[in-house]
C-alpha positions in Angstrom: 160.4 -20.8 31.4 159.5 -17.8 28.9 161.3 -19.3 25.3 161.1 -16.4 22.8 161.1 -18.9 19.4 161.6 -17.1 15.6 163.3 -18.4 12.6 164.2 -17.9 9.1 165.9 -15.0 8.8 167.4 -15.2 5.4 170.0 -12.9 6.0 171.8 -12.4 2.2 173.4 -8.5 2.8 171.1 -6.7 1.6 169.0 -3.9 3.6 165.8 -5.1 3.5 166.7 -8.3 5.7 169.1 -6.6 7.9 166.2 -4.4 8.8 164.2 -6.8 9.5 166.4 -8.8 11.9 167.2 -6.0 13.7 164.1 -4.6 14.7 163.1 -8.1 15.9 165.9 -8.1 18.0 164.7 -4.8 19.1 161.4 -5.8 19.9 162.9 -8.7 21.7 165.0 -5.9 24.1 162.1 -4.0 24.5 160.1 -6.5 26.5 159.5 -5.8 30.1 160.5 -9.7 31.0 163.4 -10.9 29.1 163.0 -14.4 28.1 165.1 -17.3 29.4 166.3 -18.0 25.8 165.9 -16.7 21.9 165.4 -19.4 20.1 166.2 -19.3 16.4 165.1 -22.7 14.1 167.7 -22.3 11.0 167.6 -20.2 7.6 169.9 -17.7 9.2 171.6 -17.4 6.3 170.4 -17.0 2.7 173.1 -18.7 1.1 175.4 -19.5 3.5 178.1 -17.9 3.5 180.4 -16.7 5.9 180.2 -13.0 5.5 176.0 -13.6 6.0 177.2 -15.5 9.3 179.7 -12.5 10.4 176.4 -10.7 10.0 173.8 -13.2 11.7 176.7 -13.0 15.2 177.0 -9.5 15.5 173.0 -8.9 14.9 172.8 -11.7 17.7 174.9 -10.3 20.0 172.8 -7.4 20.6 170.1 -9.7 22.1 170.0 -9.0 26.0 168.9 -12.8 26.5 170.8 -15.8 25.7 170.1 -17.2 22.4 170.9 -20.2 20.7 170.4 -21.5 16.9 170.2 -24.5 15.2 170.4 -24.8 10.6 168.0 -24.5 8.3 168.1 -25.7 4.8 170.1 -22.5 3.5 172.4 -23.0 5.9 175.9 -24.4 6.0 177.4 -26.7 7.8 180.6 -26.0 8.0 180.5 -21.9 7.8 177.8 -22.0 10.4 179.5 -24.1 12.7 182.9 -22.3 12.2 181.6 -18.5 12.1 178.4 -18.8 14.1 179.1 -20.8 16.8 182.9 -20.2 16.2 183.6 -24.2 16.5 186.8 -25.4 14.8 186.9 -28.7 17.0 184.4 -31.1 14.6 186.3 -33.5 13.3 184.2 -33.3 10.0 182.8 -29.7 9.5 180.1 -31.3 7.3 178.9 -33.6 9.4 175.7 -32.9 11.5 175.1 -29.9 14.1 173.7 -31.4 16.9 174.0 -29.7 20.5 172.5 -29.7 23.9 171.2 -26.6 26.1 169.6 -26.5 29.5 167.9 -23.8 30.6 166.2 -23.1 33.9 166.1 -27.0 34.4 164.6 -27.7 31.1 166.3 -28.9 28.2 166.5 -27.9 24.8 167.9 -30.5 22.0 168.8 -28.2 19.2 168.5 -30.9 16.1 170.1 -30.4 12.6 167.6 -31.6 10.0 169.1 -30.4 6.8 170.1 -32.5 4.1 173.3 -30.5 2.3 172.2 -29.2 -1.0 168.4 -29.7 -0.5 165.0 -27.7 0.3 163.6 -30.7 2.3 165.1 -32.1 5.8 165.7 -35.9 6.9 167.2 -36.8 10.4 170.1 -38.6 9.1 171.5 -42.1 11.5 174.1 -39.9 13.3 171.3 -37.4 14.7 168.4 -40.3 15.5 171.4 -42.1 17.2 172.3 -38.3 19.0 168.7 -37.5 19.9 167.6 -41.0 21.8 171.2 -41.3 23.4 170.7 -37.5 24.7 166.5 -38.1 25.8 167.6 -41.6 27.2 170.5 -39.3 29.9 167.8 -36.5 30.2 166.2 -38.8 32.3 162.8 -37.3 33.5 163.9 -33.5 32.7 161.9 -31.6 30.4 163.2 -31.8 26.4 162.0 -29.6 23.9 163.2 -30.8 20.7 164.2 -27.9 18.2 164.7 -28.2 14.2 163.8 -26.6 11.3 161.5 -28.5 8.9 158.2 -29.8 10.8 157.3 -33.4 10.8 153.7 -33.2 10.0 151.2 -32.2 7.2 151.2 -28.2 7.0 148.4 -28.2 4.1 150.4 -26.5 1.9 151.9 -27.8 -1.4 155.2 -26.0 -0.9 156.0 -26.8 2.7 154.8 -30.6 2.6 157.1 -31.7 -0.4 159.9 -29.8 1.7 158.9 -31.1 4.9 161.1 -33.9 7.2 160.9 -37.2 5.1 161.6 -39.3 7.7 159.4 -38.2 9.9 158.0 -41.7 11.0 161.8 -42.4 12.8 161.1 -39.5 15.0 158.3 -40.7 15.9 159.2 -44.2 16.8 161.8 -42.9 18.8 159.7 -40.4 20.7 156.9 -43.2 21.3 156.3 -43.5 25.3 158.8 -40.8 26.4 156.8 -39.0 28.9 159.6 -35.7 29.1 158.8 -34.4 25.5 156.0 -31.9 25.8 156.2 -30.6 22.8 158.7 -29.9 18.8 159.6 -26.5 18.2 160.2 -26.1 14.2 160.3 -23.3 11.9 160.7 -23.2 8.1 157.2 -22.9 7.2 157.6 -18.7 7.8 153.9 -18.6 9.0 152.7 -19.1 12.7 151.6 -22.8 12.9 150.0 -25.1 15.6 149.2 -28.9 15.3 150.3 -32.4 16.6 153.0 -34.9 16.0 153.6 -38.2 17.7 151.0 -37.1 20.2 152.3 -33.8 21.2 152.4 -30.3 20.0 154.4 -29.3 17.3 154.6 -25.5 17.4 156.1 -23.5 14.2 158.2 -20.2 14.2 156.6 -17.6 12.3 159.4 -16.2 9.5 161.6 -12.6 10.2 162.2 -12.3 6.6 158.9 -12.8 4.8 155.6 -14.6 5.5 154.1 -17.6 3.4 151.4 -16.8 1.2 148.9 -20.4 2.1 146.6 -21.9 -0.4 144.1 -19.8 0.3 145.0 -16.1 0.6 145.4 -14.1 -2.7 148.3 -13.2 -3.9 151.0 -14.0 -6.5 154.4 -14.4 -4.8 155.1 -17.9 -2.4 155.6 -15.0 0.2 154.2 -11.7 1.2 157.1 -9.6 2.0 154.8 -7.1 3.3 153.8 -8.8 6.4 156.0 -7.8 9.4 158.2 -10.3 10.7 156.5 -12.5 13.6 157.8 -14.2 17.0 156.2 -17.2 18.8 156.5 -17.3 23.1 156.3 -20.4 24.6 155.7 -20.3 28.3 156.2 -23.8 30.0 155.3 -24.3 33.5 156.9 -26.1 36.8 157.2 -30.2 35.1 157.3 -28.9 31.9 153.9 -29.4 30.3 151.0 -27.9 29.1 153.0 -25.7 27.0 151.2 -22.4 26.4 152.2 -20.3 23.1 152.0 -16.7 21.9 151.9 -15.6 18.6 153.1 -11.9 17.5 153.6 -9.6 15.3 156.7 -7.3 15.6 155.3 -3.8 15.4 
């Protein structure tokens, strides 16, 4: 399976992110194997509104593979479950986006980890609950779980005071399940690699902007200079090891 991952972006209106959305997607078209799925990791819109998610669906739709999306923490709810995924039937609009997708007999367990009204993430009882009832049917089929904020120590000061808080759940609940090979997250807006729970946890570069880290000069959080980047994860026949490509759009 050939899972084209990117996240964050951040679309408010304005030019300058519309642009840069759409010559992702473009870039995306343009390849010579389309991937089995675009995967976008939340922060579609900037402030969530619905006009930014009218926007985010029709930039979507040009995509010539599937794609599917879970929230970031500029997201909302309600007018990303109504508008985005143009769902009406949640009996609470507020209450957590959780959904299932298989592709090419893996599975992909698209996680909401916002917490309404704030930077970091926490998985909240009703997606923990959603998660281990979903892994525990999975059975022995591949799951890649997707969400925006990683659970692990990114070395930045920014990014670890906003990362998942209750990171130590997820872990407990992935401890022993052999059918995870790896977390797909984004929020960090810079290409990331490390572990968590014993696994890989792989993080989307950002469309909109790129993070500045500790170490590089500059004197903006974000360079939004740097083109917009795209991570390909290529998983083979059971699922693991997962191999991943970083790029640059051009």
């Amino acid at each position: 399976m050939l899972l084209a991952h990117i996240s964050d972006l951040h679309l408010d209106g304005t030019q300058r992110a519309t642009d840069r959305a759409a010559r992702t997607i473009a870039y995306l078209n343009s390849l010579s194997r389309q991937p089995d799925t675009v995967l976008v990791t939340g922060d579609i819109a900037d402030h969530g509104v619905p006009e930014e998610y009218a926007q985010a669906a029709e930039l979507l739709s040009r995509l010539t593979a599937p794609h599917v999306t879970c929230p970031g923490n500029h997201d909302d709810r309600a007018a990303y479950r109504k508008v985005l995924l143009g769902d009406t039937s949640a009996a609470v609009p507020e209450s957590p986006v959780n959904r299932l997708h298989h592709v090419d007999g893996y599975a992909l367990l698209l996680c909401d980890s916002t917490i309404p009204g704030e930077d970091a993430g926490r998985f909240d009882d009703e997606t923990l609950a959603w998660l281990e009832r979903t892994l525990d049917d999975l059975g022995d089929i591949s799951a890649l779980p997707a969400f925006h904020h990683p659970p692990a120590v990114i070395h930045h000061p920014y990014l670890d005071a906003t990362n998942l808080t209750n990171a130590d759940r997820l872990a407990d609940l992935l401890d022993g399940r052999d059918n995870v090979p790896a977390i797909l997250t984004g929020h960090a807006h810079t290409a990331g690699a490390t572990t968590f729970a014993g696994r890989p946890l792989l993080v989307a570069p950002g469309v909109v902007s790129t993070l500045r880290l500790p170490w590089e000069s500059g004197e903006t959080l974000t360079d939004r200079t740097a083109p917009p980047g795209v991570a390909f994860h290529v998983l083979g026949e059971g699922g693991a090891p997962v191999t991943t490509h970083f790029r640059v759009v051009p």
